[in-house]
C-alpha positions in Angstrom: 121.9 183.9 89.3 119.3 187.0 90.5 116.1 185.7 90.2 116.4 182.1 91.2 112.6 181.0 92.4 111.7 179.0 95.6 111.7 175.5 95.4 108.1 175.7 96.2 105.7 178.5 95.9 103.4 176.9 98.9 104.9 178.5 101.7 104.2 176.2 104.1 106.6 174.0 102.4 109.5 176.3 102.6 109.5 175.9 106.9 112.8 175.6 107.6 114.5 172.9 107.8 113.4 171.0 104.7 113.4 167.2 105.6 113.3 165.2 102.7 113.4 161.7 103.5 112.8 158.3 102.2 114.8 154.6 101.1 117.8 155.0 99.0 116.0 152.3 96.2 112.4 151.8 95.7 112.6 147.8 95.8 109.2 147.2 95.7 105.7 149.3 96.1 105.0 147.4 99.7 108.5 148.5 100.6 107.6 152.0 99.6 104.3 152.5 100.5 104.9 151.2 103.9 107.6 153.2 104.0 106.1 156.6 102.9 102.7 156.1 105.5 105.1 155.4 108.4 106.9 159.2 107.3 103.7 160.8 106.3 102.9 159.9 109.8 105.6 161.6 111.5 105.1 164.7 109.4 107.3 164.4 106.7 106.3 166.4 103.3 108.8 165.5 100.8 109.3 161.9 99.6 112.6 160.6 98.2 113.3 156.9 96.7 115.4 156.3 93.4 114.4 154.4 91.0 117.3 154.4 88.7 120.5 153.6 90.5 124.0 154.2 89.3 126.7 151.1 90.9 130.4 151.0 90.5 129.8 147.5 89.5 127.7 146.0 87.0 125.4 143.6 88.5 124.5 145.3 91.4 120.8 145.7 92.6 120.4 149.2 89.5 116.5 150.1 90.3 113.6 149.0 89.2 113.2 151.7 86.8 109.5 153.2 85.0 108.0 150.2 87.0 108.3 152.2 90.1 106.6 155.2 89.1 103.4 154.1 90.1 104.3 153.0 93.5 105.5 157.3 93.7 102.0 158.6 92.4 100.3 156.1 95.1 102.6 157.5 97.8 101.3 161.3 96.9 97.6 159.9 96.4 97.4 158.4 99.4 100.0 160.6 102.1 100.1 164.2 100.0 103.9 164.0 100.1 105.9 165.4 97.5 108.1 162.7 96.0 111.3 162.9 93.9 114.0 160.5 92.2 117.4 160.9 90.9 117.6 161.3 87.0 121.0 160.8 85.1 120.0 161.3 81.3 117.3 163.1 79.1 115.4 159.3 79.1 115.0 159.9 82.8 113.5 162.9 82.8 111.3 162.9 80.5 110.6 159.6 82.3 110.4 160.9 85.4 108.4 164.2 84.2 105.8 162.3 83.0 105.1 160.0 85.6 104.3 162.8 87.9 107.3 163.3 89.9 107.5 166.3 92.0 111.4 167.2 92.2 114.4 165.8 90.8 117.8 165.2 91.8 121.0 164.7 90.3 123.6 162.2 91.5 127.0 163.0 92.3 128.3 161.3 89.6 126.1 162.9 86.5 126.8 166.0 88.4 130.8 165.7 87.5 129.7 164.8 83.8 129.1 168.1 81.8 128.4 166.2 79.1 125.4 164.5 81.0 124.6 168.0 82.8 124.0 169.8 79.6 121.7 166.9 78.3 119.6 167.0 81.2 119.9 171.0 80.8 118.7 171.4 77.4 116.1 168.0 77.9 114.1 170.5 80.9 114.9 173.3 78.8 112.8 171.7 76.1 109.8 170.4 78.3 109.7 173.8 79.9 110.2 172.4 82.9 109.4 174.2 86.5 109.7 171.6 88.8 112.5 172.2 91.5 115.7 170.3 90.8 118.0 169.4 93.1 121.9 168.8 92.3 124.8 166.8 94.4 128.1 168.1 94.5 130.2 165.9 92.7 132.2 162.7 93.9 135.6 165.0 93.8 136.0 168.3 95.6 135.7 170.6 93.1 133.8 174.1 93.6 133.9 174.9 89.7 132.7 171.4 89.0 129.5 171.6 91.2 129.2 175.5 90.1 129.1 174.5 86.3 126.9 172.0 87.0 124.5 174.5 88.5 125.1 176.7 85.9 124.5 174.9 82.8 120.8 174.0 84.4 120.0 178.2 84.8 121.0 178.6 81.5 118.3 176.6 80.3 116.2 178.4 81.7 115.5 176.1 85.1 114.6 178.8 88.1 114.0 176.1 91.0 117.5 174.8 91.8 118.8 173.6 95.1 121.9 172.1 95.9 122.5 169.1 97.8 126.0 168.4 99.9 126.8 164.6 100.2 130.3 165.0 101.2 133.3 164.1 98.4 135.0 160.5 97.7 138.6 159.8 99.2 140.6 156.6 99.0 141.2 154.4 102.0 139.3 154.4 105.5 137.7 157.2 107.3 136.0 158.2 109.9 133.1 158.9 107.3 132.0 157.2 103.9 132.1 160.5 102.2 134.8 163.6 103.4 132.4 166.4 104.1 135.2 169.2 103.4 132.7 172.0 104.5 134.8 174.7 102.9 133.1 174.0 99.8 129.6 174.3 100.3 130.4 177.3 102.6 131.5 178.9 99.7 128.9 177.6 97.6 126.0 179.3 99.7 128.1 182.4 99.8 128.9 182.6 96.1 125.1 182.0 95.7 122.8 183.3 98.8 119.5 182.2 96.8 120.3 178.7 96.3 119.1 176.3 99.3 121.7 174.1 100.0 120.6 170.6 101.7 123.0 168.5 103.4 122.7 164.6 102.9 123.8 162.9 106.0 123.3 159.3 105.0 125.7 159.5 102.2 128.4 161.6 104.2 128.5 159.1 107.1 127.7 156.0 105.5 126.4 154.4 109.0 123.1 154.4 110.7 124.5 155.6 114.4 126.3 159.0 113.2 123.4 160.4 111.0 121.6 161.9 113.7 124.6 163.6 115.5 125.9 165.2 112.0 122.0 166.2 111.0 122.2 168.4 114.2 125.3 169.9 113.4 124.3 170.8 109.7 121.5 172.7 110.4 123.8 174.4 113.6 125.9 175.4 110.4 123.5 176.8 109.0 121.9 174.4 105.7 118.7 174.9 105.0 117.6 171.5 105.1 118.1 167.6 105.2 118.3 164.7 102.6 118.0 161.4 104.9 117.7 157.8 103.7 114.7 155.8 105.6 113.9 152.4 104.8 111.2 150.5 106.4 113.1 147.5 107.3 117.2 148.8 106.8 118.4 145.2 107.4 117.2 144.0 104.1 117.6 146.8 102.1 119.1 146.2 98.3 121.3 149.3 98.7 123.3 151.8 101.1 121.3 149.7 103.7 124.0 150.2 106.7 123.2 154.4 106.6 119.1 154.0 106.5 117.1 154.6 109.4 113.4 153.9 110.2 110.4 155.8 109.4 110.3 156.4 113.3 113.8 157.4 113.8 113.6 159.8 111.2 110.1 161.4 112.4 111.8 161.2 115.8 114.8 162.8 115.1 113.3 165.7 112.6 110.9 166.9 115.7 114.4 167.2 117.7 115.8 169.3 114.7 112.8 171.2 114.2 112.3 172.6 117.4 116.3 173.4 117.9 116.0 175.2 114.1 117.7 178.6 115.2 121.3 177.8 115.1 122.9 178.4 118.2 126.0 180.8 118.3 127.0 182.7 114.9 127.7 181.2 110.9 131.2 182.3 111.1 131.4 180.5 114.6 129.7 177.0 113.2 131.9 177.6 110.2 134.9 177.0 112.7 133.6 174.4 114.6 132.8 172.3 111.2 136.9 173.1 110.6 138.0 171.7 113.5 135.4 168.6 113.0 136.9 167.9 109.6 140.5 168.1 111.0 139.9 165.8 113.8 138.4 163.6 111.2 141.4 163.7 109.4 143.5 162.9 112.5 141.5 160.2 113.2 142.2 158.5 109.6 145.7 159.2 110.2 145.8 157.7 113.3 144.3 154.1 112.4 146.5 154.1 109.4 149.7 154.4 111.3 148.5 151.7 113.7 148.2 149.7 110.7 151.8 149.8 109.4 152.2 149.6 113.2 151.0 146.1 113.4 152.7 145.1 110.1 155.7 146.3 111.5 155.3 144.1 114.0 154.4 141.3 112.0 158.0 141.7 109.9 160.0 141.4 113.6 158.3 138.7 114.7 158.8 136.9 111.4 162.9 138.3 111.6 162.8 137.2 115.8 163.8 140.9 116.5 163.0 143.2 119.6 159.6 145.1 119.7 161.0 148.2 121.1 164.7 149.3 119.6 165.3 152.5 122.0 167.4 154.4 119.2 164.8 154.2 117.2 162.5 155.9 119.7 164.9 158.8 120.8 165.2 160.0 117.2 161.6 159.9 116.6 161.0 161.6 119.9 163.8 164.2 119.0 162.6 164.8 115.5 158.8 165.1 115.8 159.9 167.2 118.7 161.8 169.8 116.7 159.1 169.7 113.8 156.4 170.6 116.4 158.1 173.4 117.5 158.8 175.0 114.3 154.9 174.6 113.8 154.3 177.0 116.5 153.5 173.5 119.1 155.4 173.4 122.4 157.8 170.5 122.9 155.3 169.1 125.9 152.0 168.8 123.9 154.3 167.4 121.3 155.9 165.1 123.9 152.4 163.4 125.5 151.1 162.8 122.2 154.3 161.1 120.5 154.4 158.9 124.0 150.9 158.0 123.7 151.2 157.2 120.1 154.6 155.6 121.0 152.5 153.8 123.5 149.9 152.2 121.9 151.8 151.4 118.7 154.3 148.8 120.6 150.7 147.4 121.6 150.0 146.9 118.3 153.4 145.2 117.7 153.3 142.5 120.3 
């Protein structure tokens, strides 16, 4: 993939970072009018809000489909934004195409579909098609996945392609709605140097208060832009409403980002740092779920009238984590002080 293009040929839409920003659902054109002027007024160029909505379950809030594409052209009439919305079939884009619509994306879920990849492929391929399009990795970790995904849309001929990192599905509860697993767009924008890749904070977090914190640490990493949900009034929002911020909060925190846009320290050195942020992550998820056996285990002795604390118990585990640390390179202290904490606040959870 030599001779991808821009995503836009105006340059002064290519500052870095891009901020692309908008509510997850276009509910109604009040909702995304006001929406869009209260962005447009903090500087915001690019305008997202889907219209078509993919839910795990059938009668969930799904979009408000074509009826919303006049509420987009208004939003570019009357702020100059760019807008975009997710497509998911050949219907949608032709749809979307035209209606106007600036850039596309594609959901993580078409995305791991190369069935629905290749019809969206060969549906731009036919329309000739140069508008930038934008694709999210898919819901499961998989490089080649993402990669073919990317691939199939060259091959028709599409030039403007960007890639968009919203973190990978994982079962249980975590620290974050989506695992970012940075590894793999790492290697993504290694593999392919001329392909922006945009990290999408709303959809790896899943909550309001942490999208600022891992917006700054993208863009310390190194991605070349931003993909935030901002709803006017997140409360009441039909969809993903707990991970929306407002129009001022956005505009707020992209004038933070955009005058800290030179990442501090090296790639390779942010690279790191995002390793050791998805490990402690992982910890973390470990942690709460051993607490939670934790309390049932304490549920079963109070139910059998037995002891909290058994003491045997607690010198094996002591002995054996001890001995399994060690032969992990971990000296028997550290591995002591965190057992006994863990130790500690467990028998809380059991009384």
């Amino acid at each position: 993939m030599k001779d991808i293009k821009p995503l836009f040929d105006d340059e002064s839409l290519m500052k870095e970072p891009i901020i692309i920003a908008g509510p997850c659902s276009a509910e109604s054109e009040q909702q995304v009018l006001d929406t869009a002027r209260r962005l447009a007024a903090g500087g915001v160029r690019f305008f997202r809000a889907g219209i078509w909505k993919p839910r795990t379950m059938p009668g969930c809030f799904e979009g408000v489909g074509i009826a919303g594409l006049p509420w987009l052209r208004r939003v570019k009439e009357e702020t100059g934004m760019l807008v975009g919305t997710e497509v998911a079939s050949s219907a949608h884009v032709r749809t979307a195409v035209a209606g106007g619509v600036d850039i596309l994306w594609i959901g993580a879920r078409t995305a791991a579909s190369p069935f629905a990849m290749q019809e969206i492929a060969d549906t731009l391929a036919e329309l000739r098609c140069d508008l930038p399009v934008l694709v999210k990795n898919p819901v499961n970790p998989d490089l080649d996945l993402w990669i073919g995904a990317v691939t199939r849309l060259y091959n028709a001929g599409v030039r403007r392609i960007g890639v968009i990192h919203r973190g990978f599905s994982s079962y249980g509860k975590h620290v974050y709605r989506n695992q970012p697993m940075w590894a793999i767009p790492f290697e993504f924008a290694r593999r392919f140097p001329d392909i922006p890749v945009i990290c999408d904070p709303s959809h790896i977090t899943g909550s309001h208060d942490l999208v600022a914190p891992l917006s700054r640490h993208a863009l310390a990493m190194g991605f070349d832009g931003l993909i935030i949900e901002s709803h006017c009034n997140p409360e009441c929002a039909l969809s993903d409403a707990s991970q929306q911020l407002l129009p001022e909060e956005l505009t707020s925190l992209m004038k933070e980002l955009i005058a800290k846009n030179k990442p501090a320290g090296t790639p390779e050195l942010d690279s790191l740092r995002g390793e050791i942020d998805q490990v402690d992550n992982e910890i973390l998820d470990l942690l709460a779920k051993r607490m939670e056996i934790s309390k049932r285990i304490g549920e079963y002795k109070k139910q059998h009238n037995m002891m909290v604390v058994q003491l045997g118990r607690h010198d094996r585990i002591m002995k054996d984590r001890t001995e399994k640390g060690e032969k992990l390179g971990l000296p028997a202290p550290f591995i002591g002080k965190i057992m006994s904490a863990i130790h500690e606040e467990s028998v809380k959870r059991q009384l």
